[in-house]
C-alpha positions as CSV (number, residue, x, y, z in Angstrom):
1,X,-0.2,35.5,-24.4
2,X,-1.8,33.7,-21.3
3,X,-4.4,30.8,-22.4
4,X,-6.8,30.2,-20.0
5,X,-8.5,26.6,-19.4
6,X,-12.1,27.7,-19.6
7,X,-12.8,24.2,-17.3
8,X,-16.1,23.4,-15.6
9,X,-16.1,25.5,-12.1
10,X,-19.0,23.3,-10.4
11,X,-16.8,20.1,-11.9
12,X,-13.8,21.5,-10.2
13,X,-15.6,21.9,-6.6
14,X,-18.0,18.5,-6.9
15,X,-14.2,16.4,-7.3
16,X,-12.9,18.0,-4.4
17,X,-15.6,17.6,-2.3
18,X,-16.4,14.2,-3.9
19,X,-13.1,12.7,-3.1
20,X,-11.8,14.8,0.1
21,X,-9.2,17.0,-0.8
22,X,-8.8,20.0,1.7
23,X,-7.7,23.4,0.4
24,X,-4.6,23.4,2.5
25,X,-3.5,19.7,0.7
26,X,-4.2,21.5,-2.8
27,X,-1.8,24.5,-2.0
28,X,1.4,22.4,-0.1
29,X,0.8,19.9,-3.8
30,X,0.2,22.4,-6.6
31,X,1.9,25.5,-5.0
32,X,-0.6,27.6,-5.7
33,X,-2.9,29.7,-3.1
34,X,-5.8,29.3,-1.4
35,X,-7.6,31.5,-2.2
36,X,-6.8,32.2,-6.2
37,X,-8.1,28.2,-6.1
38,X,-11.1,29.0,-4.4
39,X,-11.8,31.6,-7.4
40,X,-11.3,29.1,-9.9
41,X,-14.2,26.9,-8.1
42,X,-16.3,30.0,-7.8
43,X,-19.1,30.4,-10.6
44,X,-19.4,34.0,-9.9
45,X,-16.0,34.8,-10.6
46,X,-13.8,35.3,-13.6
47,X,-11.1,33.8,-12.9
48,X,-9.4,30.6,-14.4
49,X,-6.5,28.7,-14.0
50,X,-4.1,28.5,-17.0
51,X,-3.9,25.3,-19.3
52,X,-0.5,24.8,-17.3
53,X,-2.2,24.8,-13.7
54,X,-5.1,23.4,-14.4
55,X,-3.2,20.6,-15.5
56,X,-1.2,20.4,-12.1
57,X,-4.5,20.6,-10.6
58,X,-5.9,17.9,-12.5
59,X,-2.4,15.8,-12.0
60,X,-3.2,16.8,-7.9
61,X,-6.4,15.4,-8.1
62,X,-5.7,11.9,-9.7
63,X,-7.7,12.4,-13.4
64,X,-7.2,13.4,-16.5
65,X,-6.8,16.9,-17.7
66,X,-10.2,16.5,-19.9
67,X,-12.3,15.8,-17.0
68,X,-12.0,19.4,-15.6
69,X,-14.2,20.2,-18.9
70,X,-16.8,17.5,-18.1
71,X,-19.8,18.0,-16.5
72,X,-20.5,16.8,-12.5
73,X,-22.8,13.9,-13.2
74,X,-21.0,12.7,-16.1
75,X,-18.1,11.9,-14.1
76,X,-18.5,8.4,-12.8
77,X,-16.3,8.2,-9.7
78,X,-15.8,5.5,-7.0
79,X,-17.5,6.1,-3.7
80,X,-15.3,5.6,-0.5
81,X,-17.0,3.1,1.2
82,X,-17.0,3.5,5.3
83,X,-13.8,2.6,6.9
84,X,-12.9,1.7,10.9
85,X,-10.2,4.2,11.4
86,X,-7.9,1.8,13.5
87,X,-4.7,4.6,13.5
88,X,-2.6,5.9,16.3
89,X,-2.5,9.8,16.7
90,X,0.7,10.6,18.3
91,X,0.4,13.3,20.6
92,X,-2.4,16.2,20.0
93,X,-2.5,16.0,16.0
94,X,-4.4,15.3,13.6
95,X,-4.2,13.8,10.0
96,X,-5.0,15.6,6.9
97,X,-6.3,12.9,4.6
98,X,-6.4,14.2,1.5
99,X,-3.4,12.2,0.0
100,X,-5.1,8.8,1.6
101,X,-8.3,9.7,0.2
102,X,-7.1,9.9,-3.6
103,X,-4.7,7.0,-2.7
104,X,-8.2,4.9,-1.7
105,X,-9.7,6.3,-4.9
106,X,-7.0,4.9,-7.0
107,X,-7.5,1.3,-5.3
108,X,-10.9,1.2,-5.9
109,X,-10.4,2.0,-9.6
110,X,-7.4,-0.1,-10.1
111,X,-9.7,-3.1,-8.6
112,X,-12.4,-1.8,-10.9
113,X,-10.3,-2.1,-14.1
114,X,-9.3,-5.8,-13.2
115,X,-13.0,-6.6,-12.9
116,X,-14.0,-5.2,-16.1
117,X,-11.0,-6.8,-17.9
118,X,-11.9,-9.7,-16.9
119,X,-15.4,-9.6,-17.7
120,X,-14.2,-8.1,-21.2
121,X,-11.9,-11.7,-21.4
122,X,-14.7,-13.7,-20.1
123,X,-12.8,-14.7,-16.8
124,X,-14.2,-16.3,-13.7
125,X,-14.3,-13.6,-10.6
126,X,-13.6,-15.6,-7.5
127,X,-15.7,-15.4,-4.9
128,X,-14.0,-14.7,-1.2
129,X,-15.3,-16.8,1.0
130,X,-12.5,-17.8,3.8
131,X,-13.3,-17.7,7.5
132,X,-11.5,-18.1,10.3
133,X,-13.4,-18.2,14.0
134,X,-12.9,-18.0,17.3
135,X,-9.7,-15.3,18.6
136,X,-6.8,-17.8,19.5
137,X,-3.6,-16.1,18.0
138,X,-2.3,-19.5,17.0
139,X,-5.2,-20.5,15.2
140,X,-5.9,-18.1,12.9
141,X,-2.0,-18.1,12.6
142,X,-1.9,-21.8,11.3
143,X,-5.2,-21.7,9.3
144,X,-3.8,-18.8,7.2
145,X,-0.4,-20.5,6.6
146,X,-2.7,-23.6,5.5
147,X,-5.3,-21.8,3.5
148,X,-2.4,-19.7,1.5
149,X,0.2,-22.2,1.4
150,X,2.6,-20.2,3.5
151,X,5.7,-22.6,3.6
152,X,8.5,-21.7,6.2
153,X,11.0,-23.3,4.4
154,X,10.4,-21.6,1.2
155,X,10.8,-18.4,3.8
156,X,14.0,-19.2,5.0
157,X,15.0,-19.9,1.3
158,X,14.4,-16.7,-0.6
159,X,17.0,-14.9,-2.0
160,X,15.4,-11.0,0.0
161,X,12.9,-9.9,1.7
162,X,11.6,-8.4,-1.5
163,X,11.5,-11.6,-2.7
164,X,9.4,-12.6,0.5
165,X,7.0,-9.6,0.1
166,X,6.1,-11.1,-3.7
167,X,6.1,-14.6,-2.5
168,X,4.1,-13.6,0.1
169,X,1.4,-11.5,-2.0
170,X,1.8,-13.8,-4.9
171,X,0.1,-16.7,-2.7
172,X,-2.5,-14.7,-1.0
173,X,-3.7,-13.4,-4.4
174,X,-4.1,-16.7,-5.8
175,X,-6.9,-16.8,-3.3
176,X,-9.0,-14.1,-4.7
177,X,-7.6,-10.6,-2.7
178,X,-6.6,-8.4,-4.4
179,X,-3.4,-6.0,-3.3
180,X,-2.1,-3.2,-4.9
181,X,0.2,-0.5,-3.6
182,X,-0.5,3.1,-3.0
183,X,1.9,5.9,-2.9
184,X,2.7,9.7,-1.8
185,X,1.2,8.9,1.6
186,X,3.1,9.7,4.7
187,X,3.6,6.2,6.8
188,X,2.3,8.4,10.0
189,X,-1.0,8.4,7.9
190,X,-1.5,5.2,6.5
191,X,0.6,2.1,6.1
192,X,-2.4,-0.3,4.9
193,X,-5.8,-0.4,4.7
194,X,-8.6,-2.9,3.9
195,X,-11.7,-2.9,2.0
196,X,-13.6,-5.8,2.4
197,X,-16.1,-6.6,-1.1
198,X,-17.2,-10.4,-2.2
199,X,-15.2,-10.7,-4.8
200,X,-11.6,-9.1,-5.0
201,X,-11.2,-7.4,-1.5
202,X,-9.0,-5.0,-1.8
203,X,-5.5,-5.0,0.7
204,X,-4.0,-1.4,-0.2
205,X,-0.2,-1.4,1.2
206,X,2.1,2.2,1.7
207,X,4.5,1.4,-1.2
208,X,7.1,3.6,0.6
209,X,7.5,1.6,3.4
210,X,10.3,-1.0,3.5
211,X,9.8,-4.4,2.1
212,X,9.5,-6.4,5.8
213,X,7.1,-3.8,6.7
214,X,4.8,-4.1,3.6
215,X,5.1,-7.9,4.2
216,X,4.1,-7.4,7.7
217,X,1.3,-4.7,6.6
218,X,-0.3,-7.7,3.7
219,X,-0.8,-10.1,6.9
220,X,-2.6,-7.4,8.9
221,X,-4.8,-6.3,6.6
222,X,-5.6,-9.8,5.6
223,X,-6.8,-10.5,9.0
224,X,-9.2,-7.7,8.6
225,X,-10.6,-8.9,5.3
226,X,-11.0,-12.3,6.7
227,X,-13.6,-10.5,9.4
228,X,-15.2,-8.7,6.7
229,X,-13.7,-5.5,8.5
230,X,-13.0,-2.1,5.9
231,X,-10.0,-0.3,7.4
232,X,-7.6,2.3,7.5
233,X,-3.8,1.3,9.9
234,X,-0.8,2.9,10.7
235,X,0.6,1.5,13.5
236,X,2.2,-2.4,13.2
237,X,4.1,-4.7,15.4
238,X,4.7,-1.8,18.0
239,X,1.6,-0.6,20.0
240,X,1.1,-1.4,23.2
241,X,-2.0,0.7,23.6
242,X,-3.7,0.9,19.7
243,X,-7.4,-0.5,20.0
244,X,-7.9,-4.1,20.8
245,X,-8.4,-5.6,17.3
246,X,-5.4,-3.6,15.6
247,X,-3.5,-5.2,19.2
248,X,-5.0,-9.0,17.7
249,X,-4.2,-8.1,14.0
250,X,-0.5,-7.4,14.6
251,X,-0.2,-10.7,17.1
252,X,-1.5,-12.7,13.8
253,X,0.8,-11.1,11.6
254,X,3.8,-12.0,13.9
255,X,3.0,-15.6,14.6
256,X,2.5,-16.1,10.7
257,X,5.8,-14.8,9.9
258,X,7.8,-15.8,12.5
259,X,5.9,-18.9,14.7
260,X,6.7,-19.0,18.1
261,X,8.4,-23.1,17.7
262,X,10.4,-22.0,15.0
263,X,12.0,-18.3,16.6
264,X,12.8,-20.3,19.8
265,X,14.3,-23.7,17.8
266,X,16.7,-20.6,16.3
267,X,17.4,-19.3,19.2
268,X,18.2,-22.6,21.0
269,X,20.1,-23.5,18.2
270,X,22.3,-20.6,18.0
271,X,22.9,-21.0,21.8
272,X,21.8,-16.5,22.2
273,X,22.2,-15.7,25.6
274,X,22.3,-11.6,25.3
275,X,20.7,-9.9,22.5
276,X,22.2,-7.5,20.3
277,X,20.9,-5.6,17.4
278,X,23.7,-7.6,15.4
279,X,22.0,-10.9,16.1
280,X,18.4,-9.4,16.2
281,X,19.5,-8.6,12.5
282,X,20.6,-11.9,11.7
283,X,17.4,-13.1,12.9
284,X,15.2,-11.1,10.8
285,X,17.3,-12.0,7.6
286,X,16.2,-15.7,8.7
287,X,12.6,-14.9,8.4
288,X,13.3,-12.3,5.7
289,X,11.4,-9.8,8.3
290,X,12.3,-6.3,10.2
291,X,14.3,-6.1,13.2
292,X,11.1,-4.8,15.1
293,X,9.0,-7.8,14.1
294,X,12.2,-10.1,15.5
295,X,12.0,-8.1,18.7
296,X,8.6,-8.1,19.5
297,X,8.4,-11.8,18.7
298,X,11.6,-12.5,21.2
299,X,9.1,-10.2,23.4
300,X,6.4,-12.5,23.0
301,X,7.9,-15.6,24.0
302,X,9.5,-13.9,26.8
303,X,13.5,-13.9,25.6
304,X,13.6,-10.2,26.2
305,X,11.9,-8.1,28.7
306,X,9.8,-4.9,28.2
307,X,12.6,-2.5,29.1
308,X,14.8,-4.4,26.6
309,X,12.2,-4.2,23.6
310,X,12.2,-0.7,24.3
311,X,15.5,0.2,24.2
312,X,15.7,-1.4,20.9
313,X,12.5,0.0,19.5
314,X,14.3,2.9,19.9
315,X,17.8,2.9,18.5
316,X,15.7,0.6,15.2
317,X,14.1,4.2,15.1
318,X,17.0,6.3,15.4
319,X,18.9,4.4,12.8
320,X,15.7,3.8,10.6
321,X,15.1,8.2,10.3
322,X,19.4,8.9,10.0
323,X,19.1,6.2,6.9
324,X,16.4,8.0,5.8
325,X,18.0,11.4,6.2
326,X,21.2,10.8,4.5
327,X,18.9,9.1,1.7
328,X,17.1,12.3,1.4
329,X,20.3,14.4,1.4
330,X,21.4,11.9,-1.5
331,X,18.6,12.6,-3.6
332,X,18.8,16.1,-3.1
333,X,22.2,16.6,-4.0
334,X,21.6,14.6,-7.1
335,X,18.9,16.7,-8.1
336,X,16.4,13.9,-7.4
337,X,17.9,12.3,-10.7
338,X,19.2,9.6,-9.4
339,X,18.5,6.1,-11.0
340,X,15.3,4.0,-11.0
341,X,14.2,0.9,-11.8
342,X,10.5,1.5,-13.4
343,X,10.2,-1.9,-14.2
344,X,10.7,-2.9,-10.3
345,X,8.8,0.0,-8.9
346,X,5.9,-1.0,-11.1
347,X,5.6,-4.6,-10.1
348,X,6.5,-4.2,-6.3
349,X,3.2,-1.8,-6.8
350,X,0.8,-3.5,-9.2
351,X,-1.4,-6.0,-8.0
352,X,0.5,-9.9,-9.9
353,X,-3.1,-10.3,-10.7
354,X,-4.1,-6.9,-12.6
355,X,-0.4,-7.5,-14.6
356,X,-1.4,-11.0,-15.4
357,X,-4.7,-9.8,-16.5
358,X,-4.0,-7.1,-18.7
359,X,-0.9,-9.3,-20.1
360,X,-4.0,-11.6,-21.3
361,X,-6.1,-8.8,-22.6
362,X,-2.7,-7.3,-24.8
363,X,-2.7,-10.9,-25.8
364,X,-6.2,-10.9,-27.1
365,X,-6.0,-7.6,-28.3
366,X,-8.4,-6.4,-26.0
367,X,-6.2,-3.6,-24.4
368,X,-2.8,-2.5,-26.4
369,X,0.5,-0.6,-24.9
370,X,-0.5,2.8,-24.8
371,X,-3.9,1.5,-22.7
372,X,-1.5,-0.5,-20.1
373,X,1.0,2.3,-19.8
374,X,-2.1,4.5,-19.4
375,X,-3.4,2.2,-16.5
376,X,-0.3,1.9,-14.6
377,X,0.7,5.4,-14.9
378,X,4.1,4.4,-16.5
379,X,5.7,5.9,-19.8
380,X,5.2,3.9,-22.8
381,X,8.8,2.8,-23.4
382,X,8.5,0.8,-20.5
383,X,6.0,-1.7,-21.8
384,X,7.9,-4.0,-23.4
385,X,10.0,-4.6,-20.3
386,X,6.7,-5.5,-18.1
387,X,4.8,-7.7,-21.0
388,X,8.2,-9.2,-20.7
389,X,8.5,-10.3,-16.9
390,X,4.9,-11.1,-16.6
391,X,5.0,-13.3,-19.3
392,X,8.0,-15.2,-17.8
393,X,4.7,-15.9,-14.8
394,X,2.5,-17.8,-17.2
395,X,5.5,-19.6,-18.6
């Protein structure tokens, strides 16, 4: 026998609409048609969904399963505040932004939890209140390697570039910004974006992207909070012809992570007449960055020409999609089964501050495991593992 979910129809409309989910997203995600969804949103129609696809609709849409039930204006759900859309459309297309849309969502609630735990725990909320002036690259490079305590030697030092991204989040949310990861967006969509609030602006980075890159895409964005500048970015290090202030955010970003004295010192040292990708790669492990960032930087300061970059650009590319690709094949031959580290993928991807604070609240018994594996969207059995490493932080 079928059982039908007898959910709320006007609910089931008001979160699409609410959040920005297009019909074509909901069918590619949950499979199912068009238009048998749009009957399940229609009040003047019979039809519902099953228990088991209203629950891949409710999984699609980022809630829980009992909220289909609830009424519209019970529903208390964040409001996307107005972004600068600062992206590059290659070509003639155009971006369905359904996936970044619930990905923004999830930010603004993950942001909203930490606030209310630690309201709950009695915490001080620090107030954001760096600024940086004027539009000299250099400047604004040096004041935010001051302000955050961005050490070059501990750079060069690190173990990874994994290492580096945490080291680098690690220190800029010590200063009140909050960064959190979001997934199941396409790169081409979004790679970062920025919201700016008083307390706790948010820095939301494409948690599929490679480690350099998601280092590189923390810098950006933080050059947008620091002008008090909402966001949504896709294109880093590379454009030539993106707007003007994604052009400035990117030259920030690459004179913090790799400063013009110390990339030419390396050079000199290593006595690099003719470039290679072998010791553009050697490079980047130096600053614990991507070959890209290496090459635009030896752009910069003029050790390569335009034609050169290029040509490099390029084969990074073509060797970037075939790892990719044989990745992909991997995965599919194993039956997407293949081994993963939730304890990794959950702290590369949860804001150091939100772990640090809901570690405190388990402490106090203000939130217990089922609540944290609840918030981070992990399975229980898990939780003992993450109290674990985060407690090694306060130690």
């Amino acid at each position: 026998m079928v059982v039908r979910a007898l959910i709320n129809k006007e609910t089931l409309k008001y979160l699409r609409e609410h959040i920005g989910i297009t019909l074509p997203y909901i069918e590619r995600i949950t499979k199912y048609d068009e238009k048998k969804y749009l009957l399940w949103e229609d009040i003047n129609s019979c039809n519902f969904p099953t228990c088991l696809q209203a629950k891949t609709i409710a999984k699609c849409f980022h809630i829980p399963f009992a909220g289909l039930y609830m009424n519209a204006k019970d529903i208390k759900l964040q409001h996307i505040p107005k972004m600068y859309n600062m992206r590059t459309i290659r070509g003639n297309g155009s971006f369905d932004d359904s996936s970044l849309n619930l990905a923004i969502m999830d930010l603004l609630y993950s942001r909203e939890l930490l606030i209310s735990t630690k309201n709950e725990l009695q915490e001080s909320l620090p107030a954001f209140s760096l600024s940086i002036v004027g539009t000299d690259v250099k400047q604004w490079a040096d004041s935010i390697r001051q302000i955050f305590k961005l050490e070059l030697k501990d750079q060069c030092s690190l173990p990874s570039k994994r290492k580096f991204y945490l080291y680098i989040r690690n220190k800029i949310e010590k200063q009140g910004v909050f960064i959190q990861g979001f997934s199941g967006v396409d790169t081409e969509i979004a790679r970062g974006v920025a919201i700016y609030n008083d307390i706790y602006p948010i820095i939301g980075i494409n948690n599929d992207d490679r480690y350099p890159a998601k280092t590189f895409s923390i810098i950006h964005e933080l050059v947008h909070i620091i002008k008090r500048q909402s966001t949504m970015c896709n294109d880093m290090v590379t454009s030539f012809s993106a707007q003007q202030e994604e052009v400035f955010c990117n030259a920030v970003a690459g004179e913090v992570l790799v400063p013009e004295q110390a990339i030419m010192t390396l050079v000199k040292n290593r006595k690099i007449k003719d470039f290679t990708e072998d010791n553009i790669a050697s490079l980047a492990d130096v600053f614990s960055v991507s070959k890209e960032v290496i090459s635009r930087r030896l752009l910069d300061v003029g050790e390569i020409s335009k034609p050169e970059y290029d040509t490099f650009i390029l084969e990074f590319k073509r060797t970037f999609d075939m790892e990719k690709e044989i990745e992909r094949e991997k995965r599919k031959a194993s039956g997407n089964k293949g081994f993963r580290n939730i304890l990794l993928e959950t702290i590369d991807k949860t804001s150091g501050s939100l772990c640090q604070t809901l570690y405190h609240g388990y402490g106090e018994g203000l939130v217990d495991r089922q609540d944290i594996a609840r918030y981070l969207r992990i399975d229980q059995k898990h939780i003992s593992n993450i109290l674990r490493e985060v407690s090694q932080w306060n130690s």
